[in-house]
C-alpha positions as CSV (number, residue, x, y, z in Angstrom):
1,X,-4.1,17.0,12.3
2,X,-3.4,14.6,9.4
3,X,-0.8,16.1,7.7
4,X,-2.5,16.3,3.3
5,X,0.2,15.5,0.4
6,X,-0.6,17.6,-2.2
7,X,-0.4,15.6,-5.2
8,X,0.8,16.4,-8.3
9,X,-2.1,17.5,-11.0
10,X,-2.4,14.7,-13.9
11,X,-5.3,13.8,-16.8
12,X,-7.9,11.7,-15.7
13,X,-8.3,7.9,-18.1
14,X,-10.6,5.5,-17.1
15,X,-9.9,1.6,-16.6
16,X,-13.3,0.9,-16.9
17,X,-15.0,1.6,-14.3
18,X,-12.1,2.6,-12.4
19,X,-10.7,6.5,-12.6
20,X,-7.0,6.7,-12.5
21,X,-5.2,10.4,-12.5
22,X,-7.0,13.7,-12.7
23,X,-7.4,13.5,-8.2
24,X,-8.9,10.3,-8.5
25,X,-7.8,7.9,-5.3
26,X,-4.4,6.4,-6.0
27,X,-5.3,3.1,-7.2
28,X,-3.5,-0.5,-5.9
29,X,-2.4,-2.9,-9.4
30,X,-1.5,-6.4,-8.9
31,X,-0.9,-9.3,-11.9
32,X,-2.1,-12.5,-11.8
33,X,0.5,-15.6,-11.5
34,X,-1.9,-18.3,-13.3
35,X,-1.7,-19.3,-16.7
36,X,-4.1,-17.3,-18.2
37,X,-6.1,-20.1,-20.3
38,X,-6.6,-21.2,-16.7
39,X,-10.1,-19.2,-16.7
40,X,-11.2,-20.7,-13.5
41,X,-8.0,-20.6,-11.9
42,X,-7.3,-17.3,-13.1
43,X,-10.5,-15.8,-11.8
44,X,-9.9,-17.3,-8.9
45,X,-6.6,-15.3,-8.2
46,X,-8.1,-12.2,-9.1
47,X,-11.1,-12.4,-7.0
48,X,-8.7,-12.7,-3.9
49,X,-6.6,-9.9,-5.2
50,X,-9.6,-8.1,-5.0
51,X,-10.3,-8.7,-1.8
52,X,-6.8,-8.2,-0.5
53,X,-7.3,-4.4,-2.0
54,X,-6.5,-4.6,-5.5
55,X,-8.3,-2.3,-7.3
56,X,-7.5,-3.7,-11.4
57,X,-6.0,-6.6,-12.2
58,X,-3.3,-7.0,-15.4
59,X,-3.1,-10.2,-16.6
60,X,-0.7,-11.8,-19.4
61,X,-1.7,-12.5,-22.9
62,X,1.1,-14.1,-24.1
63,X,-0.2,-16.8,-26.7
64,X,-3.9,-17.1,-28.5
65,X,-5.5,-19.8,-25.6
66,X,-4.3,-16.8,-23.2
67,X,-6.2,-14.6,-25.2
68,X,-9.9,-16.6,-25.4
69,X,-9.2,-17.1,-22.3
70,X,-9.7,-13.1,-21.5
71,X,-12.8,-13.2,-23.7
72,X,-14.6,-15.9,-20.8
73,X,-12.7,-14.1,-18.2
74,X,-13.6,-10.5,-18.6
75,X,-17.2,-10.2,-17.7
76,X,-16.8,-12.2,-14.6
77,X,-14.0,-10.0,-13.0
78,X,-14.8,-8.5,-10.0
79,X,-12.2,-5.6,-11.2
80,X,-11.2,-4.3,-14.6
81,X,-8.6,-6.6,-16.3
82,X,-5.8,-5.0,-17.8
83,X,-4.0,-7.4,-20.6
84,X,-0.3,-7.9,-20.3
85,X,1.5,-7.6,-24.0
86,X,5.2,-8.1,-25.1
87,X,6.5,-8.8,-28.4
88,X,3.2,-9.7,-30.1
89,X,1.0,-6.7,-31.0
90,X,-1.3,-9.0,-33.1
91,X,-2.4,-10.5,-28.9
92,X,-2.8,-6.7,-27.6
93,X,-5.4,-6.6,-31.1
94,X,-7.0,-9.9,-30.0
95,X,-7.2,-8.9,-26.1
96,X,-9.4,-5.5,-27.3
97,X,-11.2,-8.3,-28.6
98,X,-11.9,-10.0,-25.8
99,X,-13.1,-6.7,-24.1
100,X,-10.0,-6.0,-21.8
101,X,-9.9,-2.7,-19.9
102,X,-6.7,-2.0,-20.6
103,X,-3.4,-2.5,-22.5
104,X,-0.2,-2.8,-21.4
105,X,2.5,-2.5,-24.0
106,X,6.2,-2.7,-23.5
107,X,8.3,-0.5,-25.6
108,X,11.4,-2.4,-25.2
109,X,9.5,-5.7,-27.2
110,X,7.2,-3.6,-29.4
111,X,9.1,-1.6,-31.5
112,X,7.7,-0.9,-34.9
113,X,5.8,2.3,-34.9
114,X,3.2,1.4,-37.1
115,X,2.4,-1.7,-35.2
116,X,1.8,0.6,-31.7
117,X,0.1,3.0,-34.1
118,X,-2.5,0.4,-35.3
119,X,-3.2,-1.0,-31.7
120,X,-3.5,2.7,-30.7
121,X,-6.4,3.3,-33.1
122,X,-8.1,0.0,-31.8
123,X,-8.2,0.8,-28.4
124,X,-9.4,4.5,-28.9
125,X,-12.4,2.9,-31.4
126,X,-13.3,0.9,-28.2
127,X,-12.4,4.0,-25.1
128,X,-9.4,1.4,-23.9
129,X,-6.4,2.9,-22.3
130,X,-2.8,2.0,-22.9
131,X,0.0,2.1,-20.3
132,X,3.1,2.9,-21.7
133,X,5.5,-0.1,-19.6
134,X,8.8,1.0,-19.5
135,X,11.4,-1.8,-17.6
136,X,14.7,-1.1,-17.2
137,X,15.4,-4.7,-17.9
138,X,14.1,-5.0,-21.2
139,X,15.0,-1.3,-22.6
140,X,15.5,-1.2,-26.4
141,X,18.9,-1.8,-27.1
142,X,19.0,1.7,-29.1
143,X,18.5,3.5,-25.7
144,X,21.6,1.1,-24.0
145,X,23.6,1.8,-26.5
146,X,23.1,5.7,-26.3
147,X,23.0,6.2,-23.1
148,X,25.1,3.3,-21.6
149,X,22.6,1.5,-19.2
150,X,19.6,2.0,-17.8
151,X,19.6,5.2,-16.5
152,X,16.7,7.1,-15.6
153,X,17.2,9.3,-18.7
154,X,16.9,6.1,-20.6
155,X,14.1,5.4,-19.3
156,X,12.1,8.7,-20.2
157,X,13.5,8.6,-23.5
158,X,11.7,5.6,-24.1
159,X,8.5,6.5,-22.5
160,X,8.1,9.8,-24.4
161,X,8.9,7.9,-27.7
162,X,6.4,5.6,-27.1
163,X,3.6,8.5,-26.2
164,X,4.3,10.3,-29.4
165,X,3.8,7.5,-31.0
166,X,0.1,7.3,-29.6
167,X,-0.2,11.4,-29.8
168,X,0.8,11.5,-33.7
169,X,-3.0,9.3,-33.9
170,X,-4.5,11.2,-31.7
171,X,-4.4,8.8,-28.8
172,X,-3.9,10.6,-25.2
173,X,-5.9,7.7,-22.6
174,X,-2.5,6.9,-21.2
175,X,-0.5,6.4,-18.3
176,X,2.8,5.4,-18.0
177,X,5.5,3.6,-15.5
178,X,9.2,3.7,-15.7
179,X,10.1,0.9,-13.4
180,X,13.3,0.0,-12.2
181,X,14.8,-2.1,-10.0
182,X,17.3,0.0,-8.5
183,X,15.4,2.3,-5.9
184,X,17.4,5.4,-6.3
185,X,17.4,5.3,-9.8
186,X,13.5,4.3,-10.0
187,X,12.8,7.4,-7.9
188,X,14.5,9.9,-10.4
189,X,13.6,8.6,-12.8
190,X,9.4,9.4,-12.0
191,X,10.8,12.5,-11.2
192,X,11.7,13.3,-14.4
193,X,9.0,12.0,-16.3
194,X,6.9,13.8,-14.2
195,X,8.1,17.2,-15.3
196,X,7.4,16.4,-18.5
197,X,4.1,15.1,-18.8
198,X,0.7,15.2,-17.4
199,X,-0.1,12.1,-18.1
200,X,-1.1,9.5,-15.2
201,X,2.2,7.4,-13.5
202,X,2.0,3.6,-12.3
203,X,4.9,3.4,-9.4
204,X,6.5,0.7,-9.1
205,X,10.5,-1.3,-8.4
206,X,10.2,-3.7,-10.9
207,X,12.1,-6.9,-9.9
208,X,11.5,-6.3,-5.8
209,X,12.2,-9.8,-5.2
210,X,10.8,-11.7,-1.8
211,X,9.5,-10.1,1.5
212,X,10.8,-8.9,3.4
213,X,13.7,-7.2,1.4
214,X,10.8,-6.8,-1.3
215,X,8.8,-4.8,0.6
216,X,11.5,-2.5,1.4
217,X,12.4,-1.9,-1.6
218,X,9.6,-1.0,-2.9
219,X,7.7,1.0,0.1
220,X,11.1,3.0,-0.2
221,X,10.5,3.8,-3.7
222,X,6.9,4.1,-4.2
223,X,6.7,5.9,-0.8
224,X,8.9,8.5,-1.5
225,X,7.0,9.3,-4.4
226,X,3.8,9.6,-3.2
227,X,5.2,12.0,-0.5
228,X,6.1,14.1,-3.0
229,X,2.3,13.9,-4.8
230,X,3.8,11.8,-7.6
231,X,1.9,8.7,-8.8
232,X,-1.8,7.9,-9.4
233,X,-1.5,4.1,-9.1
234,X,0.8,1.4,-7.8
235,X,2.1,-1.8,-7.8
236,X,4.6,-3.8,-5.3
237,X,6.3,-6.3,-7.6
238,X,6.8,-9.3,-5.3
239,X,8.6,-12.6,-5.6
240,X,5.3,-14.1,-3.5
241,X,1.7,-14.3,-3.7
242,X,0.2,-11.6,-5.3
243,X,-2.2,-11.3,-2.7
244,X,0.6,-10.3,-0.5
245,X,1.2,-7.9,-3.1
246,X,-2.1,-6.2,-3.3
247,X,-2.4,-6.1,0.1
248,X,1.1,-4.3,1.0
249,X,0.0,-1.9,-1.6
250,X,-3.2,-1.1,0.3
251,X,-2.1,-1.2,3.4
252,X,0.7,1.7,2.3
253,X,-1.9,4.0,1.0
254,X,-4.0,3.7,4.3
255,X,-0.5,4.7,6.2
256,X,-0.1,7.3,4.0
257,X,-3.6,8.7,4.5
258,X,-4.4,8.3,0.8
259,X,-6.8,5.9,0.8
260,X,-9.8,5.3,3.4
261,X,-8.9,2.7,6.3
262,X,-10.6,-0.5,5.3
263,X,-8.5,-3.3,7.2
264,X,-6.4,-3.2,10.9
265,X,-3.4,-0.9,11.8
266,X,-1.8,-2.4,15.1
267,X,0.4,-0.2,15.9
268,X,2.3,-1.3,19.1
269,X,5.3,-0.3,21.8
270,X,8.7,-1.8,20.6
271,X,8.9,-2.9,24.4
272,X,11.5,-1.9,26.7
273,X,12.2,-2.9,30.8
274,X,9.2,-1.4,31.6
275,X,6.9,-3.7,30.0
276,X,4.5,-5.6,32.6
277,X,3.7,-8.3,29.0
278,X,5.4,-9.6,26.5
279,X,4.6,-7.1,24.4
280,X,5.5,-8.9,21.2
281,X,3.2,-12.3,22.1
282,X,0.1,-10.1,23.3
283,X,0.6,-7.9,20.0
284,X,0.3,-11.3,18.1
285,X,-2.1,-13.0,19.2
286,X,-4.3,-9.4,19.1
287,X,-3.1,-9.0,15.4
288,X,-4.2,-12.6,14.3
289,X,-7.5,-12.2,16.2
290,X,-8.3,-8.6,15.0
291,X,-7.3,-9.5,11.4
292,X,-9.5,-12.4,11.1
293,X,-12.5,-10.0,12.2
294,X,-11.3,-7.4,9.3
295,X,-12.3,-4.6,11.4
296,X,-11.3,-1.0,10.0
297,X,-9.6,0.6,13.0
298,X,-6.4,1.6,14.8
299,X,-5.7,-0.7,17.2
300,X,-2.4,0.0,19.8
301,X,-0.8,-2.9,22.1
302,X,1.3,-1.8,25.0
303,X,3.4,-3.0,27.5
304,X,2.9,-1.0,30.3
305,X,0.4,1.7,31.5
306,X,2.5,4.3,32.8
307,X,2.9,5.9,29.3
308,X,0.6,3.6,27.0
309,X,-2.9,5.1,27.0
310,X,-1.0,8.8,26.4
311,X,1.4,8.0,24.2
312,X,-1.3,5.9,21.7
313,X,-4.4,8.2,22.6
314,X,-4.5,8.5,18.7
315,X,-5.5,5.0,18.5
316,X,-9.0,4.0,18.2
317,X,-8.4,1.8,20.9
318,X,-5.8,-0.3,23.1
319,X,-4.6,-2.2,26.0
320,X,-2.1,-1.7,28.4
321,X,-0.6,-3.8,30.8
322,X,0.1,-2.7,34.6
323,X,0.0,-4.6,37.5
324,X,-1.8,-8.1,36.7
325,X,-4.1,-6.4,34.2
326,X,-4.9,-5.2,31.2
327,X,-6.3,-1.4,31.3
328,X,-8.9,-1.0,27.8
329,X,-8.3,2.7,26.7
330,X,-10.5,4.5,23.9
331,X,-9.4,7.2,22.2
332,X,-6.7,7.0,25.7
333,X,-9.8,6.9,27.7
334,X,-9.9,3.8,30.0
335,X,-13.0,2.1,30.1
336,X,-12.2,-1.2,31.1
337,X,-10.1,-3.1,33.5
338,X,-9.4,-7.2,33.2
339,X,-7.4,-9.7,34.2
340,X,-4.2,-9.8,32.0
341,X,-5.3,-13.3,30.9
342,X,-7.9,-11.6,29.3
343,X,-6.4,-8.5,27.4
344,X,-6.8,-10.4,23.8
345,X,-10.0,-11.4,24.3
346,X,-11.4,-8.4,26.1
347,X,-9.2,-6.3,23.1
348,X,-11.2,-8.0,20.6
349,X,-14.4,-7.6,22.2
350,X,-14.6,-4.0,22.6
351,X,-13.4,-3.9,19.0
352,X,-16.8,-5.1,17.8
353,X,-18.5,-2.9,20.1
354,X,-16.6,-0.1,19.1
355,X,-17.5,-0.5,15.4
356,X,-21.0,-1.5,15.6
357,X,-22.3,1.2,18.0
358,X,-19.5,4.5,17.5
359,X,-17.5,5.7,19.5
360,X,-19.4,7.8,21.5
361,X,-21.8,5.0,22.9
362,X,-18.4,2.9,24.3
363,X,-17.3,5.9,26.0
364,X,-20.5,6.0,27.7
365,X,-20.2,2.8,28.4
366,X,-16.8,2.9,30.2
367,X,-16.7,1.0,33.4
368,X,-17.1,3.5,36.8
369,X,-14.0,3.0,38.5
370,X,-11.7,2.1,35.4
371,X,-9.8,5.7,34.9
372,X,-9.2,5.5,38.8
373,X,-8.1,2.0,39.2
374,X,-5.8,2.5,36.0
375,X,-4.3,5.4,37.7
376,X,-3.4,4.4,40.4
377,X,-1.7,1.5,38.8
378,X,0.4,4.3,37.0
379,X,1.2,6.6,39.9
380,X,2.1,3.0,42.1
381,X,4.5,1.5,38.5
382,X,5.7,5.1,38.6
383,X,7.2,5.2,42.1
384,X,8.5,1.6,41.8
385,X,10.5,2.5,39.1
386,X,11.0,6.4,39.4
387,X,14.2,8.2,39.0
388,X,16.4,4.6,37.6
389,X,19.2,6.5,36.7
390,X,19.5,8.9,39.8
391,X,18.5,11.9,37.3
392,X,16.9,14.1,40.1
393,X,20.4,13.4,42.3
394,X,23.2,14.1,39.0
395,X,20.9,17.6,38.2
396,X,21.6,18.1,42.2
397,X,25.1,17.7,42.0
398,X,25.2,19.1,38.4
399,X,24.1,22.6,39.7
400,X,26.3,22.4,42.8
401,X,29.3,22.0,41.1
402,X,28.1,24.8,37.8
403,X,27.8,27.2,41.4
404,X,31.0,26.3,42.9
């Protein structure tokens, strides 16, 4: 059974036609890379963010042409378009304009409180949310000062200045993010935060830098949180394509179980000296053929039969090798046998099947013979190579010498 995080209970805003918080599903952020008068570019990125699995889309406003350029943009997104703000609270005013979906604000570059104030009351007139953006690399010097660097204290501090900022006029669609590049440090300070608001939290490392060391950081981070029910939307924060970005982030909350399965999970054997394949070509070439058919199943790639089908019976479906052939297994059910040549191809196949007609219809369409053929392939790989390290003759002599 799937094991159910029990996430932590938060308001609910809406980012326009997106619900974020209040048990809505964890939604996947990305930010364009475009220059944001670029309309056509810009919509370009953001319609293959969307596909990749991005559910909104921020996008800077950092100078007036950015800002018309949101006004054209907006009702052609494919996903609410949150605006980007620093420094300027006269743009986050001209982005509500334009009919953004959200704000952004950062309260290390916006600091005067009647300037938030006065964006605050424009985005209420018009229902648009604000995230409250904290970065450790651009905290107010106030907070340095105080509490030496940015520590996750720091970081709080900042956020819950800024919120009662947007309280005191009666402003309460927000969420909030206290990003940091340092994992550790990133993780407590959510922690934190989260014990003293109810307000939704954006996960993120800011600053991940390039796969793959990217990635790492910030699955460590932003995994550890969500396995603790903390966060209601995320971002990876990647020195690549933000596609890459949007799609890592999707792809985590489908391994997590948080979010329905809409693209391939190969999971397969690392390999070992009882592989019949290389594991590692046959995985892929399945991986690049599978992915190209964006099919929504768990697919598993292993080297050999005598555990494969068992040990991935999980799996929607799978090959394993034994022999000179590839043994098809559903659900750890073989249904077909081929020629090793053809595992990939045969792989893919089935995978079509499988998702067009269910999974009770390819069961009943198993080949007669397969289960048989594959086990005796087992039983005959298992006697090869049974016993390699003499275990059966060292327990022997064990218990001889343990009797005297």
């Amino acid at each position: 059974m799937p094991v159910m995080i029990e996430r932590r209970a938060s308001r609910r805003i809406q980012v326009g036609s997106v619900p974020v918080g209040g048990g809505a599903p964890i939604t996947v952020q990305s930010m364009t890379t475009t220059k944001t008068a670029d309309v056509d570019g810009t919509l370009a990125q953001i319609y293959g963010l969307a596909a990749a699995g991005a559910d909104i889309v921020r996008v800077t406003c950092n100078d007036v042409d950015a800002a018309k350029g949101l006004a054209e943009m907006v009702p052609r997104s494919p996903v609410p378009i949150v605006a980007d703000i620093h420094f300027q609270y006269r743009l986050a005013l001209a982005a509500l304009e334009a009919g953004v979906h959200g704000l952004r604000l950062n309260p290390g570059n916006i600091r005067k409180e009647e300037h938030i104030k006065l964006v605050a009351r424009e985005a209420k007139a018009r229902g648009v949310p604000i995230r409250v953006g904290v970065n450790a690399g651009s905290l107010d010097k106030d907070l340095l000062a105080k509490h030496g660097s940015p520590t996750p204290e720091a970081l709080v501090e900042s956020a819950l200045t800024e919120v009662r900022y947007l309280e005191e006029v009666d402003f309460t669609d927000i969420k909030i993010s206290v990003k940091h590049s340092n994992v550790p440090m990133m993780v407590e300070a959510y922690r934190l935060l989260a014990e003293k608001v109810d307000y939704p939290l954006h996960l993120g490392v800011t600053e991940a830098g390039p796969p793959p060391a990217g990635l790492i950081k910030s699955v460590a981070g932003i995994a550890t949180l969500l396995l603790e029910g903390i966060g209601d939307t995320i971002r990876f924060s990647l020195t690549a394509d933000p596609v890459e970005e949007a799609r890592a982030g999707r792809q985590l909350l489908e391994f997590l179980g948080l979010r329905e399965r809409k693209g391939l999970d190969l999971i397969a054997c690392p390999s070992c000296g009882r592989a019949e394949v290389d594991v590692i070509k046959v995985a892929q070439e399945a991986q690049a053929a599978l992915e190209a058919e964006n099919l929504p199943i768990q697919v598993a790639v292993m080297g050999c039969v005598v555990n494969g089908p068992g040990e991935a019976r999980e799996a929607d479906i799978g090959i394993a090798a034994g022999r000179g052939r590839g043994h098809l297994f559903i659900k750890g059910q073989v249904v077909r046998v081929v020629p090793e040549e053809e595992m990939v191809g045969a792989l893919l196949e089935e995978a079509r099947r499988l998702v067009e007609e269910g999974l009770e219809a390819r069961l009943a369409a198993a080949d007669r013979g397969a289960a048989e053929e594959a086990e005796k392939a087992r039983l005959q790989l298992v006697e090869i190579r049974s016993d390699p390290n003499r275990a059966e003759a060292r327990k022997a002599r064990v218990e001889e010498v343990a009797r005297g």
